[in-house]
MMTF fields as JSON, N, C-alpha, C and O atoms, coordinates in Angstrom:
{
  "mmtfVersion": "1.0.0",
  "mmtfProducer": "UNKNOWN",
  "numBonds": 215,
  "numAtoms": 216,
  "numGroups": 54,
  "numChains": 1,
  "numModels": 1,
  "chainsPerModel": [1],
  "groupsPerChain": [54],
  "chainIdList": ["A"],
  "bondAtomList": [4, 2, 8, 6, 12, 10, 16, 14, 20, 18, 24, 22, 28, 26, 32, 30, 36, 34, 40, 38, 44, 42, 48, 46, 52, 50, 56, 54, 60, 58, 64, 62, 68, 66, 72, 70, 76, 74, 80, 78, 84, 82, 88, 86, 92, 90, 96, 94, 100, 98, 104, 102, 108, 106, 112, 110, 116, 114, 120, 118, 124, 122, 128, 126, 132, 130, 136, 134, 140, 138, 144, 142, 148, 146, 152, 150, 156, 154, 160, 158, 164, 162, 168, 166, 172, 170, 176, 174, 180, 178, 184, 182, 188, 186, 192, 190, 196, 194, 200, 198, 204, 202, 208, 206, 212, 210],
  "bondOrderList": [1, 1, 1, 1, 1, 1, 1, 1, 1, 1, 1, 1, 1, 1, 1, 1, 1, 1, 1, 1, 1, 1, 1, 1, 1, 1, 1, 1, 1, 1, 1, 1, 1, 1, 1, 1, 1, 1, 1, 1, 1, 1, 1, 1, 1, 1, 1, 1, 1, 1, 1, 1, 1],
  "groupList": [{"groupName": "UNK", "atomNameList": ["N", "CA", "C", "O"], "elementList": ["N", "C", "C", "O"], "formalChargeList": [0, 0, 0, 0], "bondAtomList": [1, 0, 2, 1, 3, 2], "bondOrderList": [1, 1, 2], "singleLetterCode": "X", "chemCompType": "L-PEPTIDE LINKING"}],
  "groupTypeList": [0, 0, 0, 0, 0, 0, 0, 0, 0, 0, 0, 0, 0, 0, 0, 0, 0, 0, 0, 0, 0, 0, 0, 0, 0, 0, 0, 0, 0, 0, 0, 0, 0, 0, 0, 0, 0, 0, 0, 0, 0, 0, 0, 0, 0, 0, 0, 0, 0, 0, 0, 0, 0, 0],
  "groupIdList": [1, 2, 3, 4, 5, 6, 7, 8, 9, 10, 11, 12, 13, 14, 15, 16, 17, 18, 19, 20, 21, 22, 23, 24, 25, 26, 27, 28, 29, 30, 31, 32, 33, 34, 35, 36, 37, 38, 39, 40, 41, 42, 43, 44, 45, 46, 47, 48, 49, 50, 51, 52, 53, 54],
  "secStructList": [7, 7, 7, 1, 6, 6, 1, 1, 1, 1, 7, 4, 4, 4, 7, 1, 1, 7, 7, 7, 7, 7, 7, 7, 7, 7, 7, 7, 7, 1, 1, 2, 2, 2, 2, 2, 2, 2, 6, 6, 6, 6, 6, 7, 7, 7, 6, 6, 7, 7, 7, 6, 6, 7],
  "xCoordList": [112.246, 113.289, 113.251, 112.879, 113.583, 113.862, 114.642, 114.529, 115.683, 116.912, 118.148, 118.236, 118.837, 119.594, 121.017, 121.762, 121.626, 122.808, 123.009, 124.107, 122.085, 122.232, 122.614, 122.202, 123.289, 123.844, 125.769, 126.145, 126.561, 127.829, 128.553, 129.327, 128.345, 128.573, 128.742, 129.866, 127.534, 127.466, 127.846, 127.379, 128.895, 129.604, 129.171, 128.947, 128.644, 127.928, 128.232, 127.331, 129.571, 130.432, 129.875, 129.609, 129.598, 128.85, 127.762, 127.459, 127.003, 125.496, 125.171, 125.642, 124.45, 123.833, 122.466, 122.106, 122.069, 120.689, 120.004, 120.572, 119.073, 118.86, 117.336, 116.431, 117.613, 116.471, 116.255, 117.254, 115.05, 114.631, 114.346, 114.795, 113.622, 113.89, 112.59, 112.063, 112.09, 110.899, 111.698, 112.494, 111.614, 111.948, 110.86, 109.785, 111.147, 109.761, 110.804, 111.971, 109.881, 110.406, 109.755, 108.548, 110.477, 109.323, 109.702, 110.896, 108.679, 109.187, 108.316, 107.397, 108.86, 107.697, 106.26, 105.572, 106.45, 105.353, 104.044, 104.196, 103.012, 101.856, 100.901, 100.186, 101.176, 99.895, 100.455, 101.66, 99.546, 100.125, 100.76, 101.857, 100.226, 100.404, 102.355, 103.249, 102.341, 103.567, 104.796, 105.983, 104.257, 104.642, 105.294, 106.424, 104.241, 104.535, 105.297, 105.633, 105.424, 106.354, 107.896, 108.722, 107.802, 109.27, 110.127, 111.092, 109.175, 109.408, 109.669, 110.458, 109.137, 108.943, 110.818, 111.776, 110.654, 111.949, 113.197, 114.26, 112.863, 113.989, 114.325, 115.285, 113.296, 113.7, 112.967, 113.372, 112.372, 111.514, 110.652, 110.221, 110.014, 109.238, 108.444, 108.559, 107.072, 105.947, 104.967, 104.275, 104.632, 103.513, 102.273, 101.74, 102.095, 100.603, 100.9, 100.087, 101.767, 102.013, 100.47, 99.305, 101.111, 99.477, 100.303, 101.46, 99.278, 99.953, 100.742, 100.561, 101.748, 103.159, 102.597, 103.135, 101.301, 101.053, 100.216, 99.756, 99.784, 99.414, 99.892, 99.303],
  "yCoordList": [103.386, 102.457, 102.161, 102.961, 101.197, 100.851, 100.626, 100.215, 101.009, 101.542, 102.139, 101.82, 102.946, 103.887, 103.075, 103.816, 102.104, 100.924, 100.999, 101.395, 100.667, 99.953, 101.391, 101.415, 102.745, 103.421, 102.711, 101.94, 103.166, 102.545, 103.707, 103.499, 104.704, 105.968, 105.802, 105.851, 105.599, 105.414, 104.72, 103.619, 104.678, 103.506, 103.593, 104.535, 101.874, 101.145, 101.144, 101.037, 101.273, 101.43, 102.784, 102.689, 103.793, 105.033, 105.626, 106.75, 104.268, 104.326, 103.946, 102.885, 104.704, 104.755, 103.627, 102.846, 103.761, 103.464, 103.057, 103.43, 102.464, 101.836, 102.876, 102.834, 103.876, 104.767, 104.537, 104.595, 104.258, 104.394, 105.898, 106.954, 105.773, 107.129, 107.219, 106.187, 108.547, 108.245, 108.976, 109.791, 108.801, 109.18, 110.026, 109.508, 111.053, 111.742, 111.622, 112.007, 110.886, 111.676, 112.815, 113.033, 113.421, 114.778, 114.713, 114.582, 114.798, 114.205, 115.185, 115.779, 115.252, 116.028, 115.316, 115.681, 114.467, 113.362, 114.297, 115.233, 114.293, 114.802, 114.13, 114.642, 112.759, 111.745, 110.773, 110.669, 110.061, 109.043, 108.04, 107.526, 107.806, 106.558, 106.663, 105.823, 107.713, 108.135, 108.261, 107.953, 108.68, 108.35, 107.042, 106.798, 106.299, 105.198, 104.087, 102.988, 104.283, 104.057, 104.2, 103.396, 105.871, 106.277, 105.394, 104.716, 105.663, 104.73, 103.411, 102.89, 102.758, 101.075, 100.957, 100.24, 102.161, 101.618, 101.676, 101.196, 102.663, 102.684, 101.362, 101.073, 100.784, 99.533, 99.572, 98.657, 100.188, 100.619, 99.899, 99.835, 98.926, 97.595, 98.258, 99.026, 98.217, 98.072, 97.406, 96.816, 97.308, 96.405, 96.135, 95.098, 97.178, 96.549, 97.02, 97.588, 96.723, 96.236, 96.396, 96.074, 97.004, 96.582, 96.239, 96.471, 95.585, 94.478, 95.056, 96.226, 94.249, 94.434, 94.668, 95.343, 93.905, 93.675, 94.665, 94.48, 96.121, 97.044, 97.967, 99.032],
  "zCoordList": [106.034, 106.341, 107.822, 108.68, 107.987, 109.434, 110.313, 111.468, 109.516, 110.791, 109.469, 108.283, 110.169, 108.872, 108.841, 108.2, 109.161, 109.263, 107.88, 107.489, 107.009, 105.552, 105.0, 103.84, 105.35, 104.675, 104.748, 105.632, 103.749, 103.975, 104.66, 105.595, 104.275, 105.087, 106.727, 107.228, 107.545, 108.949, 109.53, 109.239, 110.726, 111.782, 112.416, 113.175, 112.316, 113.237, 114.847, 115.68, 115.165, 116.261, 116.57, 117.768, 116.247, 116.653, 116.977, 117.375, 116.636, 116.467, 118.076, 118.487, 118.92, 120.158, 120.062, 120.942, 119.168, 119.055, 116.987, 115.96, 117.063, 115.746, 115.932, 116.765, 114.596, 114.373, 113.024, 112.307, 112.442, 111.232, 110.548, 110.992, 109.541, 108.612, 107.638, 107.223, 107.287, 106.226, 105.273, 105.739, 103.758, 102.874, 101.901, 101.597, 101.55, 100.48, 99.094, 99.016, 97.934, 96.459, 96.146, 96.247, 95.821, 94.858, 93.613, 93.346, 92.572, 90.918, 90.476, 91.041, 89.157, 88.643, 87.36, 86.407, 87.981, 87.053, 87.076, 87.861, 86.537, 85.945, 87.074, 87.934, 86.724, 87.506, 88.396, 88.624, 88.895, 90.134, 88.726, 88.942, 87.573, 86.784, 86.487, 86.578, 86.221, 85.8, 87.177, 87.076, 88.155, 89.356, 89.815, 90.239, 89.597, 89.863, 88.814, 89.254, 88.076, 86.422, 87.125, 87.557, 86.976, 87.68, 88.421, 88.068, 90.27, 90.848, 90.719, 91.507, 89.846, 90.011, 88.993, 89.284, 87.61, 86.955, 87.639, 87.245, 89.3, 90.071, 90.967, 91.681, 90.67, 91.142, 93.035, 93.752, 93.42, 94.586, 94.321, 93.17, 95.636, 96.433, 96.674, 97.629, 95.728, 96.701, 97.155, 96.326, 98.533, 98.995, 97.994, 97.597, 97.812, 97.079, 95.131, 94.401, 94.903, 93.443, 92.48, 92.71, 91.416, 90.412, 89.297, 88.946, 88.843, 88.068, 87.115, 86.779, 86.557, 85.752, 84.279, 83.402, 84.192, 82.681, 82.194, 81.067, 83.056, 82.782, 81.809, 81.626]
}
């Protein structure tokens, strides 16, 4: 992420500075295929997409 604002939690009025954030999932999927299933039904953007009709 690129700056942590878009939580509703955090005031903006408090914020010194605009810091972004890395996020890890840990799942217990088997394979990347299933991995990435998970992810995608969560509704999570990714850049390099493979195709839908897989």
């Amino acid at each position: 992420m690129k700056e942590q604002i878009i939580f509703p939690e955090i005031s903006i009025d408090k914020i010194k500075g605009i810091s972004g954030m890395d996020i890890t999932f840990v799942t217990t999927a088997e394979n990347d295929e299933q991995s990435y299933e998970l992810l995608r039904a969560f509704g999570m953007p990714f850049a390099n997409a493979k195709k839908e009709a897989e």
